[in-house]
C-alpha positions, 0 to 999 in steps of 0.5 A, a space after each residue: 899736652 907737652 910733648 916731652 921727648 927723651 934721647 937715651 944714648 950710650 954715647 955723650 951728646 957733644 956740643 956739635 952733635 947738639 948743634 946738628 940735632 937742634 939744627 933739625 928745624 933750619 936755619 931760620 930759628 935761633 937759640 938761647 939759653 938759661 943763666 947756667 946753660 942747664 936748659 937751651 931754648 929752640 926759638 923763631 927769629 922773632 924769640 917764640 920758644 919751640 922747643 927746650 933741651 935740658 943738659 944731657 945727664 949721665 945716668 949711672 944707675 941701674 933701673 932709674 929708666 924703668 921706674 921713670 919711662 916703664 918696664 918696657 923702656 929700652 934703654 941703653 945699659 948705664 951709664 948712659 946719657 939721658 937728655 930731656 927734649 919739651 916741645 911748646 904746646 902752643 905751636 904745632 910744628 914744636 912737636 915734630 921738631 921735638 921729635 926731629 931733635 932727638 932722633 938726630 941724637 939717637 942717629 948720630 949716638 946710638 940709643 933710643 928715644 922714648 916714647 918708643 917710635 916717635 923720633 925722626 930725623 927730617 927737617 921741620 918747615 917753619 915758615 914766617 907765620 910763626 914769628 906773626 906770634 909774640 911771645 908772651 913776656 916773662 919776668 927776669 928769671 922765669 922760664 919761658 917752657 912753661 905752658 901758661 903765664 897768668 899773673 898768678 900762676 904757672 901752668 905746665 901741662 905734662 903727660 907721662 907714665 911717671 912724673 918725677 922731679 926732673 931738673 927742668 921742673 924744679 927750677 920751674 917750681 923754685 922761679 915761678 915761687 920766687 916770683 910769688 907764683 903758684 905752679 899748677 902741674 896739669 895732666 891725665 889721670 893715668 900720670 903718677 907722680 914720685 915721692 919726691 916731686 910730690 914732696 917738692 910740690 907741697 901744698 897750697 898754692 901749688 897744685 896738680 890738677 888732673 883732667 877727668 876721664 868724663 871731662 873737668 878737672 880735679 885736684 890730684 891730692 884731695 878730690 876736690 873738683 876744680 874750674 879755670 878762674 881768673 887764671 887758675 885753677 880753684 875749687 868749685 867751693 861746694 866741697 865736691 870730690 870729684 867721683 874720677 877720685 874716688 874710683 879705686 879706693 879698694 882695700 890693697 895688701 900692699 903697704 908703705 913704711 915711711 920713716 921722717 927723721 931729723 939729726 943735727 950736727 955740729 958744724 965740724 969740718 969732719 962732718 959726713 953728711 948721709 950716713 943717717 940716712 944709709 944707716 936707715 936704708 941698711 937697717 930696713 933693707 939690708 943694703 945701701 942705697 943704690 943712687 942719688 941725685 939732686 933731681 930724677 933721674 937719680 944719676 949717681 952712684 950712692 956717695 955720702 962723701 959726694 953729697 957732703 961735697 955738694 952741701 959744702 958748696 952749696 952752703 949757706 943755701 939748703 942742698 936738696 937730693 934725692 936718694 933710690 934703692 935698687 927694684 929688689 927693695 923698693 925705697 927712694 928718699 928726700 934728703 935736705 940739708 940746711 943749716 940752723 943755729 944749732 949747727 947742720 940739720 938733715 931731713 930725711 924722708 924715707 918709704 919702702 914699699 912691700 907687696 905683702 904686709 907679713 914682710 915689713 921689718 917693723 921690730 927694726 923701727 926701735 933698733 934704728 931709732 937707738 942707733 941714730 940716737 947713738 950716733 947721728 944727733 937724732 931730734 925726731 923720728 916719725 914712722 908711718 904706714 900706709 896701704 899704699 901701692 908698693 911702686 912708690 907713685 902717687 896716683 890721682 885716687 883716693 887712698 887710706 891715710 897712713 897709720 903712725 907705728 912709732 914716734 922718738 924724741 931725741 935726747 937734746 930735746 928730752 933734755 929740753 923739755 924735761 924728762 919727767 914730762 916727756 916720760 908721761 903723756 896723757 895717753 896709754 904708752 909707755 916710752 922707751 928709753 934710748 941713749 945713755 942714762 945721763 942723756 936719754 932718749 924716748 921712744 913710743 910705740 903706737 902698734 903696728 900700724 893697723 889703728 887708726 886710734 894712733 893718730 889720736 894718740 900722736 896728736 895728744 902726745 905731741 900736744 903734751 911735748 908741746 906744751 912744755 917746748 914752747 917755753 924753751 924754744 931753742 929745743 926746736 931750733 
């Protein structure tokens, strides 16, 4: 597996300081570095990468070390500086190097390196026998961290408590699907993922493929057990689960409520963009939220106007971000801004976690669906809930599936599909109206997320609306 590394350091790592650290390994290895020096390789004379190191980030928000590393990481008090170290697993010197680097750091700088106990700061032989190697070429673009290059598929082997959507991994998955091709994260079944890496990762072709406790590989999302083919991970093709996936599967108290909502806005130069979302994040837990970033760690302290700044520049490209709570209320949501002929959508994905299912706020859903119609240009709104562990990871097992509670549609696309259609699905639910007389909203309600018979519901519903939509297809834009 990658050996990742991280230096927690109350002090900024300078560029001298770096420059000590990576000089761990002697002089004989050189240094390169990505397009916009966010990721610096550690390299032999002859190119082969040895070791990476991301840009250090400033973490400003309180618990992100513990929902990453563990309970039990001690990590300095924020803001502290956080740097990311990968070592090659092609090489067996790149570990001990990896391990040199950060020890360094937290030598000069204070802090500490996580996993616990396993910095150094002695310099690591390299000898010639290393640069007999070649490096494996890459086209224009690719980073060369990555653990296997097919031409089909990247590979990044990856062992850690929690895996989130760091800097470095999302620009792997954003290079190597430019490139056309598929990002295959391999690791441990004891590896959780977030939500958000979860999020970015998708579906196919992309996959995280989980080693078997008893040997073999399955698929981390849907069972299905896996072999190494022609370069990639594929199904067997005799529909196996694997059983590693179907161990756990016990009933759980604990549940999760995620709200999916979509606002657009007109492109005004006074547009703030996330009060959507603190709008939700307040109704459900009765604070803002704590943090943001456009990776994990969430680094920042919760900014809407910093977020707005960040898709104005970004513009027209999407802005992608991830946002956290605090461990009193667990909640970490995606949030997407693109813009559309209609002018500047949002796309938020929110999920609480609750350990006992008594404390949900399930009678804020409706209250919340009104105020985002009155306020924040709401197209959709769905809202789930799922037995689930209340931490927020995903683990390699099989779980229930989530349970629809309520759905809305937003005025603009009531108005669209006609209100007289939309107020009367084939299903036994009587929406709500929201909003104003003259522009109304509907919101229907599916229970409290214990029936199963919920889905049917959605399904029919959403094929009702549909139908109407596919005539007027600017409702959607």
């Amino acid at each position: 597996m990658t050996q990742d590394l991280i230096a927690l350091t109350p002090t900024a790592p300078d560029t001298s300081t770096l420059l000590a650290a990576l000089y761990a390994g002697g002089p004989g290895l050189t240094l390169t570095t990505t397009h916009d020096s966010a990721v610096v390789h550690l390299c032999t004379a002859a190119g082969r990468p040895l070791v990476s190191v991301e840009a250090p980030l400033l973490v400003h928000t309180p618990g992100e070390a513990e929902r990453l590393l563990g309970a039990q990481v001690a990590a300095p008090k924020p803001p502290f500086w956080w740097t990311e170290v990968r070592a090659s697993s092609a090489v067996p010197e790149a570990e001990p190097l990896a391990a040199s680097v950060c020890g360094r750091l937290t030598m000069l700088l204070g802090g500490t390196v996580w996993p616990h106990g396993s910095g150094s700061t002695g310099i690591v032989e390299t000898d010639g026998s290393l640069d007999e190697v070649t490096a494996t070429p890459l086209p224009d673009g690719a980073l060369p961290a990555v653990d296997i290059l097919t031409d089909s598929t990247a590979v990044v082997l990856a062992d850690r408590p929690v895996l989130g959507l760091t800097a470095w991994l999302s620009d792997v998955l954003r290079l190597v699907t430019a490139a056309g091709r598929a990002l295959h994260l391999v690791t441990p079944s004891h590896v959780r993922l977030t939500l958000p890496l979860r999020t970015a990762l998708g579906g196919a072709p992309h996959r995280w493929v989980v080693q078997a406790p008893r040997g073999g590989y399955y698929d981390g999302l849907s069972g299905a057990e896996l072999a190494w083919r022609d370069g990639t991970f594929a199904a067997t093709g005799d529909g196996t689960v694997a059983d590693a996936f179907k161990d756990g599967a016990a009933p759980t108290d604990e549940r999760r409520l995620t709200v999916a909502f979509r606002t657009v806005h007109a492109p005004d130069a006074d547009l703030v963009l996330g009060q959507a979302l603190e709008t939700a994040w307040r109704s459900l837990t009765g604070e803002p939220p704590l943090g943001w970033g456009t990776a994990e760690p969430a680094n920042l302290p919760w900014s809407s106007r910093q977020l707005t700044d960040l898709a104005r520049r970004r513009a027209p490209a999407p802005t992608q971000a991830v946002v956290v709570g605090t461990s009193a209320h667990p909640a970490i949501a995606t949030h997407r801004t693109t813009r559309t002929t209609s002018g500047v959508a949002e796309e938020v994905t929110l999920t609480l976690g609750y350990r006992a299912a008594q404390h949900i706020p399930l009678d804020a859903i409706e209250p919340l669906a009104a105020a985002l119609v009155g306020t924040q240009g709401l197209t959709t709104m769905l809202t789930t809930l799922t037995p689930a562990p209340a931490d927020l990871t995903l683990r390699p097992r099989l779980t229930a599936p989530p349970v629809p509670v309520a759905f809305t549609l937003g005025a603009r696309d009531v108005r669209a599909i006609g209100l007289a259609h939309a107020r009367r699905p084939p299903v036994a639910i009587r929406p709500r109206q929201l909003g104003t007389a003259a522009d109304p909203a509907l919101h229907y309600p599916f229970g409290d997320g214990t029936d199963p018979a919920a889905w049917t519901h959605l399904t029919t519903l959403t094929a009702h609306l549909r139908s109407r939509s596919a005539a007027t297809p600017e409702s959607t834009a």
